[in-house]
C-alpha positions as CSV (number, residue, x, y, z in Angstrom):
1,X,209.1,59.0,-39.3
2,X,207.0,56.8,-36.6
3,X,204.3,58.7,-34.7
4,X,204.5,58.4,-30.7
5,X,201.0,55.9,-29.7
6,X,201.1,57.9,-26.6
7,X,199.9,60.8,-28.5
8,X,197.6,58.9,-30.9
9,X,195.3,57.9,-28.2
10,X,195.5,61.0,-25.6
11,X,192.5,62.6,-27.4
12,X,190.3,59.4,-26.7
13,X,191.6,58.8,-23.1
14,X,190.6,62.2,-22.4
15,X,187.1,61.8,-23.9
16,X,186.7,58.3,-21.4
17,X,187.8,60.2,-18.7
18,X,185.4,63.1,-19.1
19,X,182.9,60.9,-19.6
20,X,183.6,58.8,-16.8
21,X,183.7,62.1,-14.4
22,X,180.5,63.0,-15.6
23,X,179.0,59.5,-15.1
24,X,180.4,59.8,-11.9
25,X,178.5,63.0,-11.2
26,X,175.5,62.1,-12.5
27,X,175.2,59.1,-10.4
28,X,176.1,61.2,-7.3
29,X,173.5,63.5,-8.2
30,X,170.5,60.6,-8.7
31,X,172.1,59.1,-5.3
32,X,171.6,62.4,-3.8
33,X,168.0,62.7,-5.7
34,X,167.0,59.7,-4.3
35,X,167.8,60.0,-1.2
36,X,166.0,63.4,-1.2
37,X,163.2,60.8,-2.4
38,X,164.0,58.6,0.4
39,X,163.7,61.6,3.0
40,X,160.6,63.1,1.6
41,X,158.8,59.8,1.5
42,X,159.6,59.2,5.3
43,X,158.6,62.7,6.3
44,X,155.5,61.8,4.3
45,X,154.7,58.6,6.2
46,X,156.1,60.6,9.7
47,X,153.5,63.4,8.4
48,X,150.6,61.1,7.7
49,X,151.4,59.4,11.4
50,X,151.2,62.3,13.0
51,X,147.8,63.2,11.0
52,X,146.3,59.6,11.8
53,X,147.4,60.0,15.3
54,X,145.6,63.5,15.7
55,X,142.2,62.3,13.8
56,X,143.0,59.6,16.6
57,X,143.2,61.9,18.9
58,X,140.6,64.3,17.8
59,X,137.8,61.4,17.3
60,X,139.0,60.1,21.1
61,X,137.9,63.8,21.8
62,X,134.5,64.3,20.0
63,X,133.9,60.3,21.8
64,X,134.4,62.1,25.5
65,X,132.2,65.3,24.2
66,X,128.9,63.4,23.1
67,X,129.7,61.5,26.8
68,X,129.5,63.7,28.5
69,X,126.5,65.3,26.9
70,X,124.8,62.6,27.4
71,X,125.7,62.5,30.6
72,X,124.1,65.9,31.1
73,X,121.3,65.9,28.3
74,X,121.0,62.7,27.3
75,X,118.2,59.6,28.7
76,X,119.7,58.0,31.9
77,X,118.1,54.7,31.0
78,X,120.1,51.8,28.5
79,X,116.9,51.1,27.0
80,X,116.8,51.3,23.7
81,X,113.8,53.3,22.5
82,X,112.9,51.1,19.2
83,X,109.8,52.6,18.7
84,X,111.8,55.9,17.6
85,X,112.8,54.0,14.3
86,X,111.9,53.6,11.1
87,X,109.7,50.6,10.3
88,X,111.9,49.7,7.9
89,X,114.4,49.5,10.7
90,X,112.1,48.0,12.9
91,X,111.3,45.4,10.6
92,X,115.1,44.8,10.2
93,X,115.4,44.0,13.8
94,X,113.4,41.1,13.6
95,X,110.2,42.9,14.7
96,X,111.9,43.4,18.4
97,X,110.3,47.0,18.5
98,X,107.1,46.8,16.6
99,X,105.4,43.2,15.8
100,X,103.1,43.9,12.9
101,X,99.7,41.7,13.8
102,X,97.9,40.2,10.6
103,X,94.5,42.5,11.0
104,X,93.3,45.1,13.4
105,X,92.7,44.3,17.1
106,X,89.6,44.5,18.1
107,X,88.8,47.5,20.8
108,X,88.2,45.3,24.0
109,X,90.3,42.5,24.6
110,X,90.3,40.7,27.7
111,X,93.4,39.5,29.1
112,X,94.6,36.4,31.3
113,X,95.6,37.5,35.3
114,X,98.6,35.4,34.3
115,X,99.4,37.0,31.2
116,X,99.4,40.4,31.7
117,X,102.6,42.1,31.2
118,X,101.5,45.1,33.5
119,X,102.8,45.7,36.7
120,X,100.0,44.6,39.1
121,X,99.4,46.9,42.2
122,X,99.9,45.7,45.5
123,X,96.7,43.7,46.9
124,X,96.6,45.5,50.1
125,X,95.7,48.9,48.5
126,X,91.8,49.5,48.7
127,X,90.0,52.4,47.6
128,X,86.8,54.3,49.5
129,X,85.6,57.3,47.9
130,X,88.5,58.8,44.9
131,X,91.6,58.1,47.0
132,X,93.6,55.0,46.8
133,X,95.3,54.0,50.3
134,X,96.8,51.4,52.4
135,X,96.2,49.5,55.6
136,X,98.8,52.0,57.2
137,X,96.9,55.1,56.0
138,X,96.3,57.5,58.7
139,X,92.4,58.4,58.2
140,X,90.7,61.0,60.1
141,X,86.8,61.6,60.4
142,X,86.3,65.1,60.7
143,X,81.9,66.3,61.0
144,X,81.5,69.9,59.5
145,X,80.4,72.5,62.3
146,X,77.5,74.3,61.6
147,X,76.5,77.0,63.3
148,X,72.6,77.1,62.4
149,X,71.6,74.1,64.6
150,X,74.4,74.7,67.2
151,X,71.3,76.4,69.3
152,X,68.6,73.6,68.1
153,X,68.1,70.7,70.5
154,X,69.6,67.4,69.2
155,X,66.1,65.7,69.5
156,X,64.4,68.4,67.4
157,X,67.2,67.7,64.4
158,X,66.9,64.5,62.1
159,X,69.4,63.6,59.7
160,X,68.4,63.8,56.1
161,X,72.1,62.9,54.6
162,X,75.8,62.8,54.8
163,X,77.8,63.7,52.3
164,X,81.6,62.3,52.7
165,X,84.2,64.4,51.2
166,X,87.5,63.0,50.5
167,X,91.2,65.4,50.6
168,X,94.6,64.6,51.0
169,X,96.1,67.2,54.0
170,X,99.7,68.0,54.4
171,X,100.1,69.1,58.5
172,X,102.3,72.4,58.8
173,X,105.1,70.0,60.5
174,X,105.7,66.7,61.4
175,X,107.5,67.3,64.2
176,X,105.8,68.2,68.2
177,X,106.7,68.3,71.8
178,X,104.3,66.3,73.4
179,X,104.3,66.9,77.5
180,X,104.4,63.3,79.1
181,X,102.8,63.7,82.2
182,X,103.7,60.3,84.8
183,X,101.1,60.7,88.1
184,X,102.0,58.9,91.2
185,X,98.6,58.4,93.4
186,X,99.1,57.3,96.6
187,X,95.8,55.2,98.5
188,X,94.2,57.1,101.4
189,X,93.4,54.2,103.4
190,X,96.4,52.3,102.9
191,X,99.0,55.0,101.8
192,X,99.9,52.8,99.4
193,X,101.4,54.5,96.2
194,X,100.5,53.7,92.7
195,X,103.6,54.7,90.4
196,X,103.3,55.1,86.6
197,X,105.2,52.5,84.1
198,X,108.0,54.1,82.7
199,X,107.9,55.3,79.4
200,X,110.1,52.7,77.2
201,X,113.1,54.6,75.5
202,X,115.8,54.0,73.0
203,X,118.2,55.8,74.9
204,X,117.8,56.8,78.6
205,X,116.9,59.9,79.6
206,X,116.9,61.0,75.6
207,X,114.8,63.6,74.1
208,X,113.9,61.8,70.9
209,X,110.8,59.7,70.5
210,X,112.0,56.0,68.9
211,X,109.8,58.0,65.8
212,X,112.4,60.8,65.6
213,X,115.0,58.6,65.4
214,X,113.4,56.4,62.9
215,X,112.5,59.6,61.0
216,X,116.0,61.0,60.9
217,X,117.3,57.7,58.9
218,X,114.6,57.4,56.9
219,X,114.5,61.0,55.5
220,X,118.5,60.9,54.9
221,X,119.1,57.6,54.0
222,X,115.7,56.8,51.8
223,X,114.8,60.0,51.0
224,X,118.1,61.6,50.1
225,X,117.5,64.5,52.6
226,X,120.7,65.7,54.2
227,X,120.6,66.5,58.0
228,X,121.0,70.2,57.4
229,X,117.7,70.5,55.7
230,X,116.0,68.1,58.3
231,X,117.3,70.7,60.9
232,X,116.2,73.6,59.4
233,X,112.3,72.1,59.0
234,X,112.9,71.6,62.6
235,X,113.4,74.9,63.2
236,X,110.5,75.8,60.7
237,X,108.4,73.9,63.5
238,X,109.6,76.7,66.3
239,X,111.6,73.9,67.7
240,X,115.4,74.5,68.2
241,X,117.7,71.7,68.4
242,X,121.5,71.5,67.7
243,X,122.6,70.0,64.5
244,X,125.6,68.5,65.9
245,X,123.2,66.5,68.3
246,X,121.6,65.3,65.7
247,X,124.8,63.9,64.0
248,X,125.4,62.6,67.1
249,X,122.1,60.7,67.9
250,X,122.1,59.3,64.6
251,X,125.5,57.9,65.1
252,X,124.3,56.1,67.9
253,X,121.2,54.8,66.5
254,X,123.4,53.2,63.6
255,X,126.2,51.5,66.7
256,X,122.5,50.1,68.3
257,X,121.7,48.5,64.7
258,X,125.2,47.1,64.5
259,X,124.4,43.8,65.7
260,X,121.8,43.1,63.2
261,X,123.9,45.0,60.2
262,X,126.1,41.9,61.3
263,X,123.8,39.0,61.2
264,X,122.2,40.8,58.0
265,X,126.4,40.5,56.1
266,X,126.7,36.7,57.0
267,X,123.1,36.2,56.0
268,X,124.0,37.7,52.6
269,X,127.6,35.8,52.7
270,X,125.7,32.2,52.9
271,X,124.0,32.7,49.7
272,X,125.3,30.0,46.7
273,X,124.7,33.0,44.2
274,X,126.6,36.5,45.5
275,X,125.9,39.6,43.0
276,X,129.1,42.2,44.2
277,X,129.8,45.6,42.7
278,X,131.2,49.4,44.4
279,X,130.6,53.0,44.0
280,X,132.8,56.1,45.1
281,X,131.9,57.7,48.1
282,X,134.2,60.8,49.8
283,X,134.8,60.4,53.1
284,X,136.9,61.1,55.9
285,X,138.8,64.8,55.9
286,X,142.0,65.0,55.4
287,X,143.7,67.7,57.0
288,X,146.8,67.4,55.1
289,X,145.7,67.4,51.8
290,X,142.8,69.9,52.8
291,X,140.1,67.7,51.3
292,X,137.7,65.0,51.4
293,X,139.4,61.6,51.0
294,X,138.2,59.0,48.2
295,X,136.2,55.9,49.7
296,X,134.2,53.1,48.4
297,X,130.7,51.5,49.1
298,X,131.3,47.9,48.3
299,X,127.8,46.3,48.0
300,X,126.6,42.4,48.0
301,X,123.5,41.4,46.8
302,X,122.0,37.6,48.2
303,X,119.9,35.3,46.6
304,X,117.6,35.7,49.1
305,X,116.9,39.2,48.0
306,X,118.8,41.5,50.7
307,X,121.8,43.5,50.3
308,X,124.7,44.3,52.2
309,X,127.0,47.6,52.1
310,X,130.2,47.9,53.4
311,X,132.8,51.0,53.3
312,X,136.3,50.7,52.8
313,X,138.6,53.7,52.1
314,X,140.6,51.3,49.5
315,X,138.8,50.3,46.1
316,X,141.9,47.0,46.3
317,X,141.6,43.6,46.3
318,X,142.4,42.8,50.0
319,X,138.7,44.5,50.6
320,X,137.2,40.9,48.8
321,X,140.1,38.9,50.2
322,X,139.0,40.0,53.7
323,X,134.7,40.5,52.9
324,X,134.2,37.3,51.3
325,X,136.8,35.2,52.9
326,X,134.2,31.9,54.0
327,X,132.4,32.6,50.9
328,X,131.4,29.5,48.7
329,X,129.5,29.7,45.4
330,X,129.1,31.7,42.3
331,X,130.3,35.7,42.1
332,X,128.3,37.5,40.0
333,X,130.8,40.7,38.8
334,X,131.2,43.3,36.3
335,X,135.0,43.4,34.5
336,X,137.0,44.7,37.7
337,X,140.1,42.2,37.5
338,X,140.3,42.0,41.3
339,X,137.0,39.9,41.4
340,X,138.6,37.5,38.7
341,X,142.1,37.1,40.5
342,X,140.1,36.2,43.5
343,X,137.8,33.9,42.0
344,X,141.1,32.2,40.2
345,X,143.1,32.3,44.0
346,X,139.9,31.1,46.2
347,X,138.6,27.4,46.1
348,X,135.1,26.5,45.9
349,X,134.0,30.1,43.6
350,X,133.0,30.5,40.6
351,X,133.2,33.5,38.0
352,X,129.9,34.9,36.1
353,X,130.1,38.5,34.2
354,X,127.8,41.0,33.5
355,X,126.4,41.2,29.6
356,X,124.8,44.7,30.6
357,X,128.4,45.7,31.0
358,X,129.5,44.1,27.4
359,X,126.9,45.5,25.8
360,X,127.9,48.8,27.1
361,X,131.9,48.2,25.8
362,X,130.4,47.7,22.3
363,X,127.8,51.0,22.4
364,X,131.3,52.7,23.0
365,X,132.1,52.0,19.1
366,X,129.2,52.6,17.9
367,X,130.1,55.6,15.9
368,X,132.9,54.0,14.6
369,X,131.9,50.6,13.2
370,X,128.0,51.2,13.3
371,X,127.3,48.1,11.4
372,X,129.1,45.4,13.2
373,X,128.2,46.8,16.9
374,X,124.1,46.8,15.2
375,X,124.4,43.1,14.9
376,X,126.4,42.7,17.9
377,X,123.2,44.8,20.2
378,X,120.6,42.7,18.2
379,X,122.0,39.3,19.7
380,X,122.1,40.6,23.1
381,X,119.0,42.1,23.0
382,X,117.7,39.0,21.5
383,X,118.9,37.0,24.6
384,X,116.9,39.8,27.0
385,X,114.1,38.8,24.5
386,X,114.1,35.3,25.9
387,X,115.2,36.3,29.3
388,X,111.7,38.1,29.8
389,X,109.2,35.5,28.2
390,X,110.9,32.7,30.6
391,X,111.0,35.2,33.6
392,X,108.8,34.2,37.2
393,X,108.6,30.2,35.3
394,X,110.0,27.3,36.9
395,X,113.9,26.5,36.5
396,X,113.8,23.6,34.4
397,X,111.5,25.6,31.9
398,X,114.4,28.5,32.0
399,X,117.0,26.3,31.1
400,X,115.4,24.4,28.4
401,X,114.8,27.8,26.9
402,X,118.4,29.2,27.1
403,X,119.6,26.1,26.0
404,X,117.5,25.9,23.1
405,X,117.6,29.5,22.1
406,X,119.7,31.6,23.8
407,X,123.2,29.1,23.3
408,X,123.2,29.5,19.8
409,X,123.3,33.2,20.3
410,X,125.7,33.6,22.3
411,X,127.7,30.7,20.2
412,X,127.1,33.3,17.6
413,X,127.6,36.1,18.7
414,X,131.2,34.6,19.8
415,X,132.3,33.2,16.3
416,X,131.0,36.5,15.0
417,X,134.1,38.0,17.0
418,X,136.5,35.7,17.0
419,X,136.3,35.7,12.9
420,X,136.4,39.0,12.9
421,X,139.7,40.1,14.5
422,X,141.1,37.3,12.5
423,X,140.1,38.5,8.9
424,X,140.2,42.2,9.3
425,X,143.1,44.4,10.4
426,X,142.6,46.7,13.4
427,X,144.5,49.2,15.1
428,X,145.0,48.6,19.0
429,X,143.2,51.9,19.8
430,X,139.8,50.9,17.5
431,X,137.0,51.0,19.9
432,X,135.3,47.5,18.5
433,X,138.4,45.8,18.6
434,X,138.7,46.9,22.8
435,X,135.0,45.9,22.9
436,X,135.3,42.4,21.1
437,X,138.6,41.7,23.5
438,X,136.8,42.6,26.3
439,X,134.2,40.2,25.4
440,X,136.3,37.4,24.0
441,X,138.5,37.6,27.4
442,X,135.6,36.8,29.2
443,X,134.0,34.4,27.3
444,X,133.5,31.1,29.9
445,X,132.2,33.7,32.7
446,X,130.1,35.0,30.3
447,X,128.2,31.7,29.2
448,X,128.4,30.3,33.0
449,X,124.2,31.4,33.2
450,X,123.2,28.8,30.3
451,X,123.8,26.1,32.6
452,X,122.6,27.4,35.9
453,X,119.0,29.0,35.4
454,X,119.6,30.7,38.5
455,X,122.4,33.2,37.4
456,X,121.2,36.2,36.0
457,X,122.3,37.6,33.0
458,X,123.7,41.1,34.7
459,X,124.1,42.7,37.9
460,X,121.3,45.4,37.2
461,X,119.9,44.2,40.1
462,X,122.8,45.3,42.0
463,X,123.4,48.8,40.3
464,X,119.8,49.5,41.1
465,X,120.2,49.2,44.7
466,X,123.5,51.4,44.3
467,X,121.5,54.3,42.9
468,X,119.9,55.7,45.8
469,X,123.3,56.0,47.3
470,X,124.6,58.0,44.6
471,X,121.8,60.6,44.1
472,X,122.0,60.2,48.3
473,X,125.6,61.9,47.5
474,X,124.1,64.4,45.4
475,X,122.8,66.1,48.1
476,X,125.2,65.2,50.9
477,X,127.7,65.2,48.8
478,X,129.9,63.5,51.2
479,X,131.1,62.0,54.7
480,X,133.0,64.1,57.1
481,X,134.6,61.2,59.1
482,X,134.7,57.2,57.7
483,X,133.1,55.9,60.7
484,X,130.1,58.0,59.6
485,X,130.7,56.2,56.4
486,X,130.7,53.1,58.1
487,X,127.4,54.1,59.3
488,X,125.8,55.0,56.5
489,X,126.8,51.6,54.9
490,X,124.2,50.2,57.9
491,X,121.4,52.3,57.6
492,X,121.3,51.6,53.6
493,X,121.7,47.8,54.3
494,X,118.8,47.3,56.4
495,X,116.7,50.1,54.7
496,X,117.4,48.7,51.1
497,X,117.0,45.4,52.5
498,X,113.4,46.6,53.7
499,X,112.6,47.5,50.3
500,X,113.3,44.1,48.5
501,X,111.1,42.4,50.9
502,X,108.3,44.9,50.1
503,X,108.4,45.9,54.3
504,X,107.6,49.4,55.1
505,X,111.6,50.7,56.6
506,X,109.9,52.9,59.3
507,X,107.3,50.4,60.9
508,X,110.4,48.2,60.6
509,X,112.9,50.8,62.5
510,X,110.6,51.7,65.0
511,X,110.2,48.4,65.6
512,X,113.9,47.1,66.1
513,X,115.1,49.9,67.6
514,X,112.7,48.9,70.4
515,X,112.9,45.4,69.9
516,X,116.2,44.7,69.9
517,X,117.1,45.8,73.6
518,X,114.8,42.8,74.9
519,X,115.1,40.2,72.1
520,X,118.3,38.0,73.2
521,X,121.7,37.9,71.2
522,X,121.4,34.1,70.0
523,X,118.1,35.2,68.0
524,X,119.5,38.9,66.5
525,X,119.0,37.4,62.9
526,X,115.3,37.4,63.4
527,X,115.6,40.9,63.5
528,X,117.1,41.2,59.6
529,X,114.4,42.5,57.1
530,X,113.9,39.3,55.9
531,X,113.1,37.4,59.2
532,X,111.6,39.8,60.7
533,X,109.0,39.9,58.4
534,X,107.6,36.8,58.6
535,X,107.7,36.3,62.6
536,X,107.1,40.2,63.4
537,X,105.6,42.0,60.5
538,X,102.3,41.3,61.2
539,X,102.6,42.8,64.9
540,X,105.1,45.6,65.0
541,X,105.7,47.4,68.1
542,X,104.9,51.2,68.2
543,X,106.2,54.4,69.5
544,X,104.6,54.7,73.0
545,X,102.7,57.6,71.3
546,X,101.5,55.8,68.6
547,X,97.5,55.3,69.7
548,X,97.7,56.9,73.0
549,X,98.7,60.4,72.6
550,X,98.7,61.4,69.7
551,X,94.8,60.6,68.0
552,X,94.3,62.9,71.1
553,X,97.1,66.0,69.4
554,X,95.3,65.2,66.1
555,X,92.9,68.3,66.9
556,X,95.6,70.7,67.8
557,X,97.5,69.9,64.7
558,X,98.2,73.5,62.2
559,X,97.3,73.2,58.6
């Protein structure tokens, strides 16, 4: 009897199928256990992300909090203090901070006039007795009463000695009425009458002395004094003005100046080198919004060592299009891209950046990549190095010297950068990478002052003038209308001005403010700081009360 194939191989087929099913399964399951994998792994990398981005995020934080407390806490200067350091570290640096001499010096030394590093004092200061003064001093000669020889005739009384002491006196005020009292006398023979000259005056018929005036711009705009304090040490002196008059003179002491604000900006224009920078200032209410609108002091340092300030409510590029629109020569900036696009759009400029303001893009990372940003700071600092020993010496000597040390510094210091980003990997938030970029995207403005020994290395020249405006705002704290902005930007131009060219700003006030009603229009630009110093410095007119009155008040004067 044949057996039926069919059911001869049933037991095997079942045993393929089976395992076929479970093959089947199995590879489901490792499908379904990798993809598991799969998901795991990209929570893992969506997990360590987020984690990077919060340490990100969290560093970005810490950054803003040790800004800000040195901000509050921290030294205002960017000087490095490299005495603080280790001389280990000092020695590092190339003995910038602390140069080791071979054996003791000796206990005297004396020192060239030309080589002194010390700031010399002004040759015009004298000294009599302990007191240091000068030639503008007001010095009073008081005699001592005494009572026992008030009743003992003068030729009975010899004088044995005098014995001159010396003090510094603060008055109770410096404000006073003083009565001007004008006589008309008339001739008894001839009835002819004899009138008085007429007192000059800024303003007619105006209470204020050309002094007061003075006084009032000088105290707010040199000396940071708001005109709410100045009014109440008015009314300390029993004298009782309104405030809002005040306001209001000073307003139109600033329109009289306007003239001379004007010749001072194309003065400053002319120059071949122009140093330009701005600070906020709030100005102008805005009844709207309720507040103080946002407004900009743009300033413009010369190369003939005056400055010019000008407000703008807009921080934009039209303000340069419009300011410096016949302007020729190089522009001296910090990183602002509107003073690039208008360098690039305007014929006949040239571009030159700031290294203060690089140096301060890498100091930003130096938390982060301490050891890269230490080299960086050493060649910059370096280049200041050179900078000083070449400074006040003829321009030929200051470009042998950048060209034969500074250039390979800088050449240096921009291979340095360039090789850097190139071999290492960065992510577009590191703080060195921004700094190198910043650097790097700069780099032909940058090196534009090793072939001009003119150009200056930074535009902390500028920033220094801009200081007094902002711890001005301090106390002010801001500008009710713009067109007292606008006024403001021309009492700090000529009184900054002033101060470059070493010329007392109230002598120089009184003076113009006087001078400037009689002096015609085609000569107004003798009447700029700088002019006016060498053709009227060494006369300056007075306030009527200068030598006539008031030597005679002196006496009546409260201690």
């Amino acid at each position: 009897m044949r057996q039926d194939p069919s059911l001869s191989q049933a037991p095997g087929s079942t045993c393929n199928a089976e395992l076929a099913a479970e093959n089947a399964a199995l590879r489901a399951r490792l499908e379904a256990v990798e993809a598991e994998r799969r998901v795991e792994l990209l929570r893992g990398q969506e997990k360590d992300a987020k984690i990077s981005e919060l340490q990100e995020e969290l560093q970005s934080q810490l950054d803003y909090i040790a800004w800000l407390v040195k901000q509050t806490q921290g030294p205002t200067s960017e000087r490095r203090s490299w005495e603080s350091l280790e001389p280990e570290a000092q020695l590092w640096l190339e003995g910038m901070a602390l140069k080791l001499p071979e054996s003791p010096p000796p206990s005297k030394t004396t020192v060239k006039e030309h080589e002194r590093e010390r700031r010399e004092n002004p040759t015009d200061i004298s000294k009599t007795g302990r007191i240091k003064h000068g030639p503008n001093a007001t010095i009073i000669d008081v005699d001592v009463k005494n009572p026992e020889v008030e009743d003992i005739p003068e030729d009975q009384l010899e004088l044995v000695e005098t014995k001159t002491t010396q003090k510094v006196v603060r008055v109770s005020s410096p404000f006073m009425i003083i009565n001007v009292h004008s006589k008309t006398y008339r001739r008894k023979d001839d009835f002819e009458e004899i009138v008085p000259p007429e007192i000059p005056e800024v303003f007619e018929n105006s209470i204020y002395d050309v002094s007061f005036l003075a006084g009032l711009a000088i105290d707010k705009y040199q000396f940071h004094l708001p005109l709410y304090r100045q009014h109440q040490s008015i009314k300390n002196s029993d004298i009782f003005l309104d405030r809002g008059h005040l306001t209001r003179v000073l307003h139109r002491t600033a329109e009289l100046l306007e003239p001379i604000y004007e010749a001072l900006c194309s003065s400053v224009l002319n120059s071949k080198i122009l140093t330009a920078d701005e600070t906020p200032t709030p100005a102008g209410h805005n009844k709207k919004k309720g507040k103080i609108d946002k407004g900009f002091f743009w300033a413009f340092f010369g190369d003939q060592k005056e400055i010019y300030y000008l407000f703008s409510p807009s921080r934009a590029r039209a303000v340069i299009d419009d300011a410096l629109a016949s302007f020729q020569g190089h522009l001296v900036c910090d990183g602002y891209s509107a003073y690039e696009s208008f360098v690039k759009e305007t014929e006949g400029t040239e571009l030159v950046q700031c290294w203060s303001h690089t140096r301060r893009e890498f100091i930003k990372a130096e938390k982060r990549d301490e050891e890269r940003v230490k080299w960086v700071l050493r060649q910059i600092q370096l280049m200041y190095d050179i900078e000083e020993k070449v400074r006040g010496k003829p321009p030929n000597k200051v470009l042998k010297a950048r060209e034969r040390e500074t250039e390979p510094l800088v050449k240096a210091l921009f291979d340095f950068l360039k090789r850097t980003i190139a071999e290492e990997t960065f992510v577009p938030s590191d703080p060195f990478l921004k700094a190198a970029n910043y650097a790097l995207n700069r780099e032909e403005p940058l090196k534009a002052f090793l072939e001009n020994p003119d150009l200056p290395l930074d535009t902390n020249h500028l920033e220094r003038e801009l200081r007094p405006q902002a711890v001005g705002r301090k106390n002010w704290m801001f500008h009710v209308t713009k067109e007292g902005a606008r006024h403001a930007a021309i009492f700090y131009s000529l009184i900054r001005s002033c101060i470059l060219v070493d010329i007392n700003p109230t002598v120089y006030l009184v003076d113009v403010l006087q001078r400037i009603a009689t002096l015609p229009a085609s000569k107004t630009e003798l009447l700029t700081p700088r002019l006016w110093k060498e053709h009227f410095a060494f006369a300056p007119m007075r306030s009527p009360f200068h030598e006539v009155l008031l030597p005679s008040a002196m006496s009546n004067l409260k201690l």
